[in-house]
Steps between C-alpha positions, in 0.01 A plus 500: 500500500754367307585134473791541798284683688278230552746295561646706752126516696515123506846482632474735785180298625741143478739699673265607788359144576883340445657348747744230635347181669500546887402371775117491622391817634231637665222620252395766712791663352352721232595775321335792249698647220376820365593684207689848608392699217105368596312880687383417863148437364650218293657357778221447701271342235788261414477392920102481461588283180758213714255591817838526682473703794803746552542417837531096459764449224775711414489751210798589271551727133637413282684806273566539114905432597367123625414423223754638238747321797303142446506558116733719393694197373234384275335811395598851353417767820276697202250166505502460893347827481462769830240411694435206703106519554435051542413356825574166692355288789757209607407211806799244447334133626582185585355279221260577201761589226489855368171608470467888329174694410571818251233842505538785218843318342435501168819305372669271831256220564446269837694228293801713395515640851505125663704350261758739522477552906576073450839583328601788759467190738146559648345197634170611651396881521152655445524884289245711386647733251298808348471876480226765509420486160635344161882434448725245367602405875897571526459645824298219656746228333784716727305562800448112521869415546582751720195431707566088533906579622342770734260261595757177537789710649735334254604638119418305225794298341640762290544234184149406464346830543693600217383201340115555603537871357672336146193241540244809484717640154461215333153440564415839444670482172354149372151644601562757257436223258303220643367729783511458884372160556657306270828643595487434865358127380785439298752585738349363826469163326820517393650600834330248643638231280866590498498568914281151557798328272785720566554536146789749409564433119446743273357308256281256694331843646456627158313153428292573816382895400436401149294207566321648739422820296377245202278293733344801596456635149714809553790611236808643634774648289831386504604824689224455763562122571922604533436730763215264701807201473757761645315617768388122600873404486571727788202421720604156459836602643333587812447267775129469520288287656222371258298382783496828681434645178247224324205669746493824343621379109212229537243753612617803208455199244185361581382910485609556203338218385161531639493869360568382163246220558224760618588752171489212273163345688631188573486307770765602785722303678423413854656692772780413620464405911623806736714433781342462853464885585836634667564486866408857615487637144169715553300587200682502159567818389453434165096429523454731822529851264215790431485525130220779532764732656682511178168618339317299206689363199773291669720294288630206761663185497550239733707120547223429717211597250538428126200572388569892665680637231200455241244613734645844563652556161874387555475176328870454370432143326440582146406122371194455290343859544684717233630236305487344193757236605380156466688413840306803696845698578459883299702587240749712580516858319755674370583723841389208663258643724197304445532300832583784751199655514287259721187602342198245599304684312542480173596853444827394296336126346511680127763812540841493276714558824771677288245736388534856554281675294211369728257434212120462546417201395657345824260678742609231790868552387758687818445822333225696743277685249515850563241750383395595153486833460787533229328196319826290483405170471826371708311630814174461425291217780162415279636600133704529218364732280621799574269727668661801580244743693491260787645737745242770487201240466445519158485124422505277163403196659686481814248576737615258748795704570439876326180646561491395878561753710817629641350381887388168302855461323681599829304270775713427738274262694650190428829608572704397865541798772859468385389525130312788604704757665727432216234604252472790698835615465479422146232730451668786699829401255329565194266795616858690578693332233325588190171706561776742667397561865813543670424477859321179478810343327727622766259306765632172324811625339780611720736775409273629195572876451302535201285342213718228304260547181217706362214356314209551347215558735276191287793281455618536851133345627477278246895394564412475883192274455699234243766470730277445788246287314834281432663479854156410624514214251836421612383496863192285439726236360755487752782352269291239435575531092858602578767343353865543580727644214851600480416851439338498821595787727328446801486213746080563576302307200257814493735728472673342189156435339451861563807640390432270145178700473609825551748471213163453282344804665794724454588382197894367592679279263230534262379730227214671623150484253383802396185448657648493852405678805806670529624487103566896550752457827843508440723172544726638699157611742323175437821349641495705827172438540599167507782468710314737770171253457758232576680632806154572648466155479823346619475725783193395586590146532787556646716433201766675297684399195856523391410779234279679763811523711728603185253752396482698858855470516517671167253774595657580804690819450385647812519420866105494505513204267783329609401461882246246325738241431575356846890350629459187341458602130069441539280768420212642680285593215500859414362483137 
């Protein structure tokens, strides 16, 4: 996704939770938010996932047009995207603060979500926000607002949820540099400074943000600290309350730093004390959730927890692990993407994030290695040396990956259920796609009249096992090396680390080695291949891109191929 994009995810999950301060309420009044574009099936794991039943809170979509309506003034329509596929659960309470857990958002945190739910004028609310599988979380951020008015019966003060949704764009674009957590820590200290003093002054706020930016060993550029002052001039405009707000601003900065304590090793700070449980309240929300119904591999985040975000791979604090920094913050790199990824792993410790040639020597780097049969050494997962018989088993010291076999290489044990049927499909993609069997592609391709391409019988099996010897790669990782880019097409983290390693396989942007698998395919077929590979894909997770749509639209000189773009300008894909 591109650097807006992200953005807009985080903004349409402020705007979900936003709302005006009100009056208690009963916190029996709760309400589901789910993603229109998400299939039935989706739906219903999403409900196992909050353990809301149907029948005891009230359940509401939320459309594509939602969310171009809640950010349309921030954020080019071409960004917001098509689909709305994020989910969220919303109980508004009585006391607590905001307290928000996050599942399978791999940009919007718990902390960006509650801090920006605190300028829409929330005082205490509980949200779960998460989808199905891997996005960036624009959907959820939207479904949140609308879910806490439905919820409240009242609209959110129309000045501060434009102010929570600018809060989101200019986190999202200072995380581009110093990454999530020290973006939200920045400005949540800040806030809370200039609203506990009712400071207005330009220049005493600038004084704030760049002191506390400097005590916390972060560098901001002139541009970056301009547009934190601007936006903390208007909040401070507002009429807040800092002690209905100091609950939830209190709890977001003692999280943030305990999480940077924990990935640093030191000691953390003790907890702060929680409120005497609320009157009626029931079970929070944000604990009482089935993570196994979302499969294996889930990235969460929680206000409540944390030490979550590290444990299930979503750790968004980036001090002391990948840097060199004497102070324990990462340096920033040049597309500034080096804290988005929330790896807790390690996979990115030692990658140059603004490379793109995905070079071997950083075999933990966001790249997923793909196969080896074309011996390039940008997508090779034990080697550099350029063994190029990999792909029919003829090995030069890569037996770890080459001369297993194809059931060996293909395993699909570890994988999710999820992870599975997707595989699956995969396999029926590229048994119809390039080793020509028509009728099989038409069983996961709709509206395919005939064969897009015609290759040779050996390269056509040895194409269809690299490509599925690198999605199950991509699977097995879950996003867990992904690292958002402004290149980025796609709002799941697997599907942009996939879409990066296709490129390699098919050769795009780069001069293809004369020892490649497919060094005797034309460009212009090697580039078909590879927008039909990457259709597949979107469509299978329920994604489409800008170009895809451009594309159809440019293809479709007959009525057959035009029915596939539906009213709204989104396309069903057709291939």
């Amino acid at each position: 996704m591109k650097k807006r994009s992200v953005i807009v995810a985080m903004l349409c999950s402020m705007c979900l939770a936003v709302s005006t301060p009100i009056p208690a309420m009963a916190d029996a009044s709760k309400v589901v938010t789910l993603g229109a574009d998400l299939t039935d099936e989706q739906k219903n794991t999403m409900m196992n996932y909050f353990k809301a039943d149907a029948s005891q809170v009230q359940v509401i979509s939320v459309t594509n047009q939602d969310e171009h309506d809640l950010l349309g003034k921030y954020i080019p329509s071409e960004q917001i995207g098509t689909r709305t596929l994020s989910c969220a659960y919303v109980k508004p309470t009585q006391s607590g603060g905001i307290k928000v857990r996050t599942a399978n958002l791999n940009y919007v945190t718990c902390n960006m979500i509650a801090t920006a739910l605190s300028t829409a004028g929330v005082t205490n609310c509980e949200v779960v926000a998460a989808c199905p599988y891997e996005v960036s979380g624009t959907g959820a951020l939207t479904g949140v607002m609308k879910a806490y008015e439905s919820a409240s019966g009242q609209e959110l003060d129309s000045t501060k949820k434009d102010l929570a949704a600018k809060e989101v764009v200019v986190t999202g674009d200072v995380a581009q540099q110093v990454g999530q957590d020290n973006a939200t820590n920045i400005i949540n200290q800040a806030k809370m400074q200039i609203i506990g003093d009712n400071i207005q002054n330009a220049d005493e706020i600038y004084n704030i943000v760049y002191n506390i930016a400097e005590q916390n060993g972060v560098s901001l550029s002139q541009d970056e600290i301009d547009t934190i002052v601007s936006l903390l001039q208007q909040i401070a405009q507002q009429n807040y309350d800092i002690q209905e707000m100091k609950k939830t601003l209190a709890n977001i900065q003692q999280n943030l730093e305990q999480s940077k304590a924990e990935a640093e090793g030191q000691p953390t700070p003790t907890p702060i004390e929680s409120d005497v449980a609320d009157e009626g309240t029931g079970e929070d929300i944000t604990t009482n959730v089935d993570s196994g119904a979302l499969g294996g591999n889930v990235k969460e985040t929680s206000t409540e927890d944390p030490g979550l975000a590290e444990q299930t791979g979503a750790d968004t604090n980036n001090a002391g692990e990948s840097s060199d920094s004497s102070t324990g913050i990462p340096d920033a790199t040049e597309d500034g993407t080096v804290n988005t990824d929330g790896s807790s792993d390690g996979t990115t410790e030692d990658t140059p994030q603004e490379s793109t040639d995905s070079s071997t020597d950083n075999s933990s780097s966001e790249e997923i290695p793909a196969a080896t049969e074309d011996g390039s050494t940008e997508n090779t997962d034990t080697s550099a040396d350029g063994t190029t018989e990999n792909a029919d088993g003829s090995t030069e010291g890569t037996d770890e990956n080459t001369d297993a076999s194809t059931e060996d290489t293909l395993n699909t044990e570890t994988l999710t259920e999820e992870g599975k049927a997707k595989f699956e499909q995969a396999q029926q993609f590229c048994k119809g796609e390039y080793e020509g069997d028509l009728a099989v592609l038409q069983s996961v391709v709709s509206n395919v009249i005939e064969l897009p391409v015609t290759l040779d019988q050996d390269v056509a099996s040895k194409l269809s096992k690299k490509v599925l010897e690198t999605y199950i790669k991509v699977l097995n990782d879950a996003g867990a090396s992904y690292v958002p880019a402004d290149t980025d097409k796609y709002f799941s983290a697997e599907l942009n680390v996939l879409d990066k390693e296709m490129k390699t396989v098919f050769s795009i942007d780069t001069e293809i080695a004369d020892d490649d698998l497919l060094v005797n395919v034309d460009a212009e077929v090697r580039q078909k291949l590879y927008d039909d590979t990457m259709k597949f894909f979107a469509n299978l997770y329920g994604e489409t891109t800008s170009e895809d749509t451009s594309t159809d639209t440019a293809e479709a000189g007959t009525d057959e191929n035009t029915e596939a773009n539906s009213e709204d300008g989104t396309t069903e894909e057709t291939y």
